[in-house]
C-alpha positions in Angstrom: -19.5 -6.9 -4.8 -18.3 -5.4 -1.9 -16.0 -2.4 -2.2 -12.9 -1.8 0.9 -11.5 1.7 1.4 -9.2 1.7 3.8 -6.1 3.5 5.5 -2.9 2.4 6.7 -0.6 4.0 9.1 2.3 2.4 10.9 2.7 3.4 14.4 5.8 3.1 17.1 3.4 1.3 19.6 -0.2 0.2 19.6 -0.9 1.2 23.2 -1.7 4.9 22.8 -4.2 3.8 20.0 -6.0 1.5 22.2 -5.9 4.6 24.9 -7.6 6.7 22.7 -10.2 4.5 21.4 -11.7 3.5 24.8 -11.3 7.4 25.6 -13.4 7.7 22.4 -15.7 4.9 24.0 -15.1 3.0 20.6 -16.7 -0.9 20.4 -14.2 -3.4 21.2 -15.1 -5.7 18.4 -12.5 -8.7 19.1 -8.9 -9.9 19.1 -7.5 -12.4 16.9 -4.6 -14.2 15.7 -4.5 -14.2 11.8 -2.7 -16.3 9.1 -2.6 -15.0 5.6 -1.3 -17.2 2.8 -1.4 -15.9 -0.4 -1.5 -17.4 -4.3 -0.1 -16.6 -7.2 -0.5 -17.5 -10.9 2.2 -19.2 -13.0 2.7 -15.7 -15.1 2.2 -13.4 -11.9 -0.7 -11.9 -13.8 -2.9 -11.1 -10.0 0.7 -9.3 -9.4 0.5 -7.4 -12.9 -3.1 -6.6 -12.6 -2.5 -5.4 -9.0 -5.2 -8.2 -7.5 -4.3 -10.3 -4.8 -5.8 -14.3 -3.9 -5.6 -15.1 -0.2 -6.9 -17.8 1.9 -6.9 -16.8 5.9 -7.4 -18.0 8.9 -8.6 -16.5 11.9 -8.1 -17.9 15.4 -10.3 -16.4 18.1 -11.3 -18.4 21.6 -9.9 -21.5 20.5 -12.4 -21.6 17.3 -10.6 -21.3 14.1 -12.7 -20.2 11.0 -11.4 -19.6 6.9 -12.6 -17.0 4.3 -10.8 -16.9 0.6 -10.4 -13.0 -0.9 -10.1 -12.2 -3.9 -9.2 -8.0 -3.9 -9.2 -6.3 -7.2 -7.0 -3.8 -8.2 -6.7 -0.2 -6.6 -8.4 2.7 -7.7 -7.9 6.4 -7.7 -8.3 7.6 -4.2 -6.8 9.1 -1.2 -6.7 6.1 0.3 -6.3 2.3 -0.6 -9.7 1.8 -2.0 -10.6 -1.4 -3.9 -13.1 -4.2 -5.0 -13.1 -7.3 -2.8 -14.9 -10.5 -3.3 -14.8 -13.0 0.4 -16.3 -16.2 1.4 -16.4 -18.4 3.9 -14.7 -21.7 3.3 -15.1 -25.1 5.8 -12.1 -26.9 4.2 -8.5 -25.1 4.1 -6.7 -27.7 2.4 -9.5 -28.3 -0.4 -9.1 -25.1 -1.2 -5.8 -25.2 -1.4 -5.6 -27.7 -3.5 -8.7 -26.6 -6.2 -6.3 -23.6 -6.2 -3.2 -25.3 -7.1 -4.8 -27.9 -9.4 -6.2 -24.2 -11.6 -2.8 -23.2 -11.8 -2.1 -20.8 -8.5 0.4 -21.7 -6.3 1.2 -20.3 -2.4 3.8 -17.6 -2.9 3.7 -16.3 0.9 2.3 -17.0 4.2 2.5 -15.0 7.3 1.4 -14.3 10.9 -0.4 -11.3 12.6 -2.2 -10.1 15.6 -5.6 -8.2 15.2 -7.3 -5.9 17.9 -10.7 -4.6 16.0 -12.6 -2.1 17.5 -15.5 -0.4 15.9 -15.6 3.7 15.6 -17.9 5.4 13.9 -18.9 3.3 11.0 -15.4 2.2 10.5 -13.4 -0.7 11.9 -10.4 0.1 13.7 -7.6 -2.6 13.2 -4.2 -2.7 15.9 -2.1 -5.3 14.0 1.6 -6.0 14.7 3.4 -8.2 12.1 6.3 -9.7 14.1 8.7 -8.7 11.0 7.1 -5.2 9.9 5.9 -3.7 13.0 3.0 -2.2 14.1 0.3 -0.6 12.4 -3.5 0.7 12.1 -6.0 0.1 10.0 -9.3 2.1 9.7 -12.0 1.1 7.0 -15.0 2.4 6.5 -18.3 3.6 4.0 -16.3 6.5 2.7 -12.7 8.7 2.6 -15.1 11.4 4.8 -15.4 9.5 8.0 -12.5 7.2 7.7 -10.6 10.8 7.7 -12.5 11.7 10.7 -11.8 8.9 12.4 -8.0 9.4 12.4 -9.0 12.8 13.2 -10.0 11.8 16.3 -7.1 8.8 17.2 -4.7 11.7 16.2 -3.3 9.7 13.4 -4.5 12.5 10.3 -1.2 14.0 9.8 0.2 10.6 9.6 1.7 9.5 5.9 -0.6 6.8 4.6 0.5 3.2 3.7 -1.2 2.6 0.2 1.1 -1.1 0.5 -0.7 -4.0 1.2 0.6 -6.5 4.4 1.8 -9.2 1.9 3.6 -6.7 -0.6 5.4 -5.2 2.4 6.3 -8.7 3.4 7.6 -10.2 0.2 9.9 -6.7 0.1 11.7 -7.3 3.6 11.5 -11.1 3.1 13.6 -9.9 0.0 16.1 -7.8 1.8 17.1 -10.9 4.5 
């Protein structure tokens, strides 16, 4: 079992972040283009029990490559801090359809860029959603060095984001 803790700020602009990491001589891990589609249950009991099922695909140098998630639900914490269960997968539609034919069906599906960068033990995400704006992400071993972390990129004063990407979505796809 693997275990995420992450925080979530959203930002004006991405630039000064991407300053201040090479100024921090952080790792520039990669950038990629990601597509999330997430399922859902007939009686929207991941929803109830705050879990989430996702299949996403990562395009990177004209490869594209698939993992599924399954992310349990939060815990008490200062930030966003849950179990997650991921695996690669070779066949996106077979999937798709072994998760349709046990009863889970696509609710949503969007877009984002992804800048990682490595800091500290922690990976440093730049995504902008075309719809939501732009935001960073910084996970890591512990609430200890992901707060040092935005320490250092300035971002610790910052309110925190404890909203996943596809709940934020399904709320302004909502207000449209």
């Amino acid at each position: 079992m693997s275990h995420e803790i992450e925080a979530k700020i959203k930002v004006a602009a991405l630039e000064p972040i991407e300053d201040k990491l090479k100024e921090l001589n952080a790792d520039f891990v990669h950038s990629v283009q990601q597509v999330d589609a997430y399922f859902m249950d007939t009686h929207e009991q991941l929803r109830k029990d705050d879990c989430g099922l996702r299949i996403r695909q990562e395009i990177a140098a004209g490869q594209t490559t698939a993992r599924i998630t399954f992310k349990g639900p939060r815990t008490d914490s200062k930030f966003k801090s849950r179990s997650e269960y991921e695996t690669s997968i070779d066949d996106i539609e077979m999937m798709e359809n072994i998760f349709e034919s046990l009863g889970y069906h696509k609710r949503l599906t969007f877009e984002k860029k992804r800048t990682v960068w490595s800091l500290d033990a922690c990976e440093v995400c730049l995504d902008t959603l075309p719809q939501l704006g732009c935001f960073v992400e910084v996970e890591g071993p512990g609430e200890g060095v992901i707060s040092a972390v935005l320490k250092k990129l300035g971002l610790h004063n910052e309110p925190h984001i404890s909203r996943g990407y596809a709940s934020m979505m399904s709320r302004k796809l909502k207000q449209e």
